[in-house]
py3Dmol code that shows the C-alpha trace and the ligand (Angstrom):
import py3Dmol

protein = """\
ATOM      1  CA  UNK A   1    -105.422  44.593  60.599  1.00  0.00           C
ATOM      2  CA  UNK A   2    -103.261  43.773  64.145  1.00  0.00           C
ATOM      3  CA  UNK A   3    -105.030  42.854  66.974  1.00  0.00           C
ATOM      4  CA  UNK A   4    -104.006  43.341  70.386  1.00  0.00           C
ATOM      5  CA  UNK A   5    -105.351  40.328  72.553  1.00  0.00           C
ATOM      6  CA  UNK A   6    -104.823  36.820  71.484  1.00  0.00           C
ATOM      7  CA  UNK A   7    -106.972  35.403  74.113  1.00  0.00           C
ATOM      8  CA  UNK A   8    -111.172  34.910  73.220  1.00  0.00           C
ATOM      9  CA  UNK A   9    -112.696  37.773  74.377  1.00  0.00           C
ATOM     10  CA  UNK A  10    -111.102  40.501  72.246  1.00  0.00           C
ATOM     11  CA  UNK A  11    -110.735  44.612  73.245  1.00  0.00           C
ATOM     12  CA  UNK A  12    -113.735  45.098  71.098  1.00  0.00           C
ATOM     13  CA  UNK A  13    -115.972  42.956  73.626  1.00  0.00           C
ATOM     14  CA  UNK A  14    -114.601  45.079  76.139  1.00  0.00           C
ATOM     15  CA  UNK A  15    -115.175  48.511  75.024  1.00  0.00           C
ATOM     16  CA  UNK A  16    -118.596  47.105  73.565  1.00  0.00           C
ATOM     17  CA  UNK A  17    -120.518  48.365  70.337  1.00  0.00           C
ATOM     18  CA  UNK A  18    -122.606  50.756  71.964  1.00  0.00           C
ATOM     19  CA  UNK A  19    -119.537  52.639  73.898  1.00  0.00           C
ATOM     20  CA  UNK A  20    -117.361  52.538  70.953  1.00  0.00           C
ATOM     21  CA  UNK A  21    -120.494  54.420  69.130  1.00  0.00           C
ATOM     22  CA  UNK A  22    -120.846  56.900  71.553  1.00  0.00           C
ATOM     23  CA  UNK A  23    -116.858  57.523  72.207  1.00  0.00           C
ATOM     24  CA  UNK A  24    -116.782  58.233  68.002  1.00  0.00           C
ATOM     25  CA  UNK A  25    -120.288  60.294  68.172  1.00  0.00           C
ATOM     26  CA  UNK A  26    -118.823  62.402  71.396  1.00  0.00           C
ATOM     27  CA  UNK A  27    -114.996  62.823  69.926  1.00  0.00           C
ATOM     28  CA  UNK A  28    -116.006  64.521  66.403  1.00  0.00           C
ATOM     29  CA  UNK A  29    -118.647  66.165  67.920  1.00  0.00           C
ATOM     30  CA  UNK A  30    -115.553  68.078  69.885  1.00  0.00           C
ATOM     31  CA  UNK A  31    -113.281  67.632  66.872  1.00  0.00           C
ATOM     32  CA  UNK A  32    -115.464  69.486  64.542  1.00  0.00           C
ATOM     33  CA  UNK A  33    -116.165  72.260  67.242  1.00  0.00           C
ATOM     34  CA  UNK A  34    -112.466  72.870  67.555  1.00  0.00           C
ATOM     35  CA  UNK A  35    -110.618  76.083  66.401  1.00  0.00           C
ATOM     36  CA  UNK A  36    -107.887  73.621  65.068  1.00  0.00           C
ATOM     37  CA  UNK A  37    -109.055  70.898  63.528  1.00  0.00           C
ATOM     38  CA  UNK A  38    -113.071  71.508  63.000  1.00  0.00           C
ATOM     39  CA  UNK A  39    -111.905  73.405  59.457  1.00  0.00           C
ATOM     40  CA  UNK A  40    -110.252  70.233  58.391  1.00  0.00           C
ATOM     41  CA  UNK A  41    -113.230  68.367  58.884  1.00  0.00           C
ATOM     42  CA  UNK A  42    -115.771  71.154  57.153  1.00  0.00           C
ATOM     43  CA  UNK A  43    -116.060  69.343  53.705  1.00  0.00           C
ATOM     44  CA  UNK A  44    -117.978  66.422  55.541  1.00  0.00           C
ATOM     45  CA  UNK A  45    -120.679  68.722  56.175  1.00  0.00           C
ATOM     46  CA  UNK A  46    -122.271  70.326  59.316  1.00  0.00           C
ATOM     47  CA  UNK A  47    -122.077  67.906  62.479  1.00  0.00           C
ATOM     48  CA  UNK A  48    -123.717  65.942  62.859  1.00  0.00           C
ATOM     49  CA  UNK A  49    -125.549  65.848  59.957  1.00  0.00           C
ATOM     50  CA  UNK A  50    -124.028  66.206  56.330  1.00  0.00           C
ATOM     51  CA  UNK A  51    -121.409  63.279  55.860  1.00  0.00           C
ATOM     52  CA  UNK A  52    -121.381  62.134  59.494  1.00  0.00           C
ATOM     53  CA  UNK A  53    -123.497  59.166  59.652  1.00  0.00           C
ATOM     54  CA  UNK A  54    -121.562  57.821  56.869  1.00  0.00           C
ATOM     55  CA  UNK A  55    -118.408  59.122  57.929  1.00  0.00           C
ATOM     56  CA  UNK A  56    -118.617  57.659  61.490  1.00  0.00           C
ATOM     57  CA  UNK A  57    -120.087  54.167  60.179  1.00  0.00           C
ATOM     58  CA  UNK A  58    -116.912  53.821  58.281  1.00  0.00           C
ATOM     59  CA  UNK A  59    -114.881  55.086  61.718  1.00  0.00           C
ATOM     60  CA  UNK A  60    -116.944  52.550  63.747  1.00  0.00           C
ATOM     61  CA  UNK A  61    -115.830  49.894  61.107  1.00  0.00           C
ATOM     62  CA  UNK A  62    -112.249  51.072  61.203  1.00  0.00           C
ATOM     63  CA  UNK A  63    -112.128  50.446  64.885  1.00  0.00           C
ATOM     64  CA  UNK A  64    -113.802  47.606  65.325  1.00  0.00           C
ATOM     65  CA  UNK A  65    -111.493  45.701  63.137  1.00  0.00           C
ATOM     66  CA  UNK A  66    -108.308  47.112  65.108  1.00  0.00           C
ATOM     67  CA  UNK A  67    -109.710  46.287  68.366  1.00  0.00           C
ATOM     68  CA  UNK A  68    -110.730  42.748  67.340  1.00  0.00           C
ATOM     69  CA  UNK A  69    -114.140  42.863  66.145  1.00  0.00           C
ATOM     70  CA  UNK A  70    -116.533  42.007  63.201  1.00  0.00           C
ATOM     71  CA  UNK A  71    -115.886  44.194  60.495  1.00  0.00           C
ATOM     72  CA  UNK A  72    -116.235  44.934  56.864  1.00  0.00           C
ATOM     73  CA  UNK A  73    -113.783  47.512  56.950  1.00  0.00           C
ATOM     74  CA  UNK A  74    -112.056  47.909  53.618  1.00  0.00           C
ATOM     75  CA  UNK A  75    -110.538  51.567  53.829  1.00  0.00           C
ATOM     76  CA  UNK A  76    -106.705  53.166  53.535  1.00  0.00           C
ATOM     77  CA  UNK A  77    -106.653  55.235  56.413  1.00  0.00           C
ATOM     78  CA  UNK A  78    -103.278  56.678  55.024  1.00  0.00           C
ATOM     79  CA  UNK A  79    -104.160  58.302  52.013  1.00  0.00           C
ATOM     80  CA  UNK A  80    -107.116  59.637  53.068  1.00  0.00           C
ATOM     81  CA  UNK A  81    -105.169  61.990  55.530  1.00  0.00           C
ATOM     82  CA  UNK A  82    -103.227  63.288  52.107  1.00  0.00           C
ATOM     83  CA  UNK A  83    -103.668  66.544  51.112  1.00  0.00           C
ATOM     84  CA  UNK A  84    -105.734  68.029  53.954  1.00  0.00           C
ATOM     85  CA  UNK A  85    -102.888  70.330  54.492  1.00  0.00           C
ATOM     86  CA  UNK A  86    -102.419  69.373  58.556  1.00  0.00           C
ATOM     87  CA  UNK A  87     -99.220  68.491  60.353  1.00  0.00           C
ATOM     88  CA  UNK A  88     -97.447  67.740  63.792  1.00  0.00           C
ATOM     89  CA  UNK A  89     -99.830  70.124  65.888  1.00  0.00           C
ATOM     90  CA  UNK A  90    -103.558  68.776  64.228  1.00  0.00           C
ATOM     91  CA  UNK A  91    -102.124  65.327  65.459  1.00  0.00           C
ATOM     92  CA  UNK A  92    -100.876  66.705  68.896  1.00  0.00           C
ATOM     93  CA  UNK A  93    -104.767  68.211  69.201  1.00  0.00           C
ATOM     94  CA  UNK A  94    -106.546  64.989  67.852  1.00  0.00           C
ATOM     95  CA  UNK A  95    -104.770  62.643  70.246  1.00  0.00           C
ATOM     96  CA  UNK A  96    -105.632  65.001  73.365  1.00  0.00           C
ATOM     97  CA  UNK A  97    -109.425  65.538  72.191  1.00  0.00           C
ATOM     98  CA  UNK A  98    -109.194  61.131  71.835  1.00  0.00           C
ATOM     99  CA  UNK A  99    -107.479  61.124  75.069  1.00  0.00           C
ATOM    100  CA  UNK A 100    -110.612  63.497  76.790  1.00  0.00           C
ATOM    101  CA  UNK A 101    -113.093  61.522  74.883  1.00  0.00           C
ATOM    102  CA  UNK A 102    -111.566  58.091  76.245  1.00  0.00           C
ATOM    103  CA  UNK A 103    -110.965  58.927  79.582  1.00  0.00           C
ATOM    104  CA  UNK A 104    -115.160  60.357  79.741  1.00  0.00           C
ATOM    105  CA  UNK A 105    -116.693  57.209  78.197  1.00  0.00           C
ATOM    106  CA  UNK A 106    -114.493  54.317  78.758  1.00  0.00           C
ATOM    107  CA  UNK A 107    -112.892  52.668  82.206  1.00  0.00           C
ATOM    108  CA  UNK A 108    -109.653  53.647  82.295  1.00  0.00           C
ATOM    109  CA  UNK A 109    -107.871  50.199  80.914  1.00  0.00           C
ATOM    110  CA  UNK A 110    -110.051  50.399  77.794  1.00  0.00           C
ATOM    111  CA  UNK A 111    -109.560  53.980  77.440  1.00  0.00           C
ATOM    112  CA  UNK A 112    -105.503  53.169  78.044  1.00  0.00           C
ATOM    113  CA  UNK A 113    -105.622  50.515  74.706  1.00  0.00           C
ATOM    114  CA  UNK A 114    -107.361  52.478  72.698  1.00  0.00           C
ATOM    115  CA  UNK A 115    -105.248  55.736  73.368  1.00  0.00           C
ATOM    116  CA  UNK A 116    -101.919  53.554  72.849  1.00  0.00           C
ATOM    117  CA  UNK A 117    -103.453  52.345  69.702  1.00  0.00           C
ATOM    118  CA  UNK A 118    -104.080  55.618  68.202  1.00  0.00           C
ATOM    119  CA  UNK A 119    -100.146  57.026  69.413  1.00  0.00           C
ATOM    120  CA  UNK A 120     -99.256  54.049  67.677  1.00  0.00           C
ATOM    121  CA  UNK A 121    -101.354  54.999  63.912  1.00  0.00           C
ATOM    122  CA  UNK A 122     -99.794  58.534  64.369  1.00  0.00           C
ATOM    123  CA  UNK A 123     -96.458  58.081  62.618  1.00  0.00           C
ATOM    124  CA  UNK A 124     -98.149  56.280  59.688  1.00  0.00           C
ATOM    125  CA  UNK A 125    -100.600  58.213  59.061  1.00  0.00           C
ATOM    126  CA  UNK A 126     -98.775  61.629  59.928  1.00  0.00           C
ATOM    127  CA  UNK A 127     -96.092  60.831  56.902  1.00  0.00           C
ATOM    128  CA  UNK A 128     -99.177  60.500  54.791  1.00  0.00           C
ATOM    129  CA  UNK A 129    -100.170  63.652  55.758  1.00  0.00           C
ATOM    130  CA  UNK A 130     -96.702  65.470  54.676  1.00  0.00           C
ATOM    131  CA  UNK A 131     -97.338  63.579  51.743  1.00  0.00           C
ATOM    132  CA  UNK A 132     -99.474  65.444  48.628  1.00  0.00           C
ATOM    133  CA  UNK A 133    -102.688  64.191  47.553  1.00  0.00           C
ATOM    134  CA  UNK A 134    -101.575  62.612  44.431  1.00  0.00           C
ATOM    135  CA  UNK A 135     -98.726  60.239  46.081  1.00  0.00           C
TER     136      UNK A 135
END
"""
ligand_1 = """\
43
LIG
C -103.739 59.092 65.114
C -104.675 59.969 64.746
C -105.739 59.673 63.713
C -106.411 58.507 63.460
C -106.282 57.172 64.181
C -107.317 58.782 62.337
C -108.155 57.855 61.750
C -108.899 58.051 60.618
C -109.601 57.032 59.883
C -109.635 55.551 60.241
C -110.212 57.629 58.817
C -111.125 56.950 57.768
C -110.348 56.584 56.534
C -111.314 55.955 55.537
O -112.084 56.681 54.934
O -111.290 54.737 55.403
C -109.898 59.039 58.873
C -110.340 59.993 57.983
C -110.149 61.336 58.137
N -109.355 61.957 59.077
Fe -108.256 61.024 60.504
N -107.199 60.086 61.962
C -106.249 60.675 62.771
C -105.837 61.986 62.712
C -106.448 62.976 61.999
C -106.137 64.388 62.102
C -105.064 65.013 62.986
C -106.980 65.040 61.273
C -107.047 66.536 61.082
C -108.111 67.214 61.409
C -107.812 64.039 60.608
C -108.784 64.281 59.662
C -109.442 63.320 58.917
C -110.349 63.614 57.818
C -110.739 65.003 57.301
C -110.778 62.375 57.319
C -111.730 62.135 56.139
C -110.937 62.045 54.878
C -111.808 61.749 53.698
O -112.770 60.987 53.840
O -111.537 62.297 52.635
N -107.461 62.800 61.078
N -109.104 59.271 59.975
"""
view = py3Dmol.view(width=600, height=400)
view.addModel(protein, "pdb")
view.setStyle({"model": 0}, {"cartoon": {"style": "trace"}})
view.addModel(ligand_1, "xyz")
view.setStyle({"model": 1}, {"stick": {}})
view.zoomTo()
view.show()
């Protein structure tokens, strides 16, 4: 996983445990209300019950390990956007929604690092998405 500080204190100290918690709690709870995206999101079950506490543990552990904290985070976050049938305009959504979510929780150089980091996934994980399930 790439970090982005080299110095001690890492982005995760920064943004802090308990504000990355709520920034993931408060950006699906938008996502899943969303014309656009809250179908994709359906077969996790009813926010923010169902899946979610799972869902957003493994989120939590996702993003803690990019931004330089502990983490047991063992997941493929490419394949698992295969096959949900979404393209160039769920990704245009789900980076403004992240983008409103940052710039309400997080000072603005925090919310800056993590928006650049997510820009920076899109590519990836949006060639994935083209992609069919079984690839
Ligand atoms: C740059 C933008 C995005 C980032 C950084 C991102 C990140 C992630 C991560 C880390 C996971 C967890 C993978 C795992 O289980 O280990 C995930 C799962 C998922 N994402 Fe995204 N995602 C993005 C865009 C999207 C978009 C546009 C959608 C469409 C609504 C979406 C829908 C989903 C769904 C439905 C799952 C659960 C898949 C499953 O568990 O089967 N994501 N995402």
């Amino acid at each position: 996983m790439t970090h982005v500080h080299d110095s001690d204190s890492s982005l995760f100290d920064h943004v802090t445990e308990q504000r990355l918690r709520r920034v993931l709690w408060a950006f699906y709870a938008r996502a899943t209300q969303d014309e656009q995206l809250g179908p994709v999101f359906e077969q996790i079950g009813p926010f923010p019950r169902g899946g979610w506490p799972v869902h957003i543990a493994r989120l939590e552990g996702f993003w803690r390990a990019v931004t330089g904290g502990p983490s047991a985070y063992r997941g493929q976050p490419g394949p698992a956007h295969s096959g949900l049938g979404i393209g160039p305009a769920h990704f245009d959504r789900w980076l403004t929604l992240w983008e409103e979510t940052l710039r309400e929780e997080l000072p603005a150089t925090e919310a800056d690092v993590l928006l650049r980091l997510a820009r920076r996934m899109r590519p990836n994980l949006e060639r994935f998405a083209r992609a069919s399930k079984d690839i």
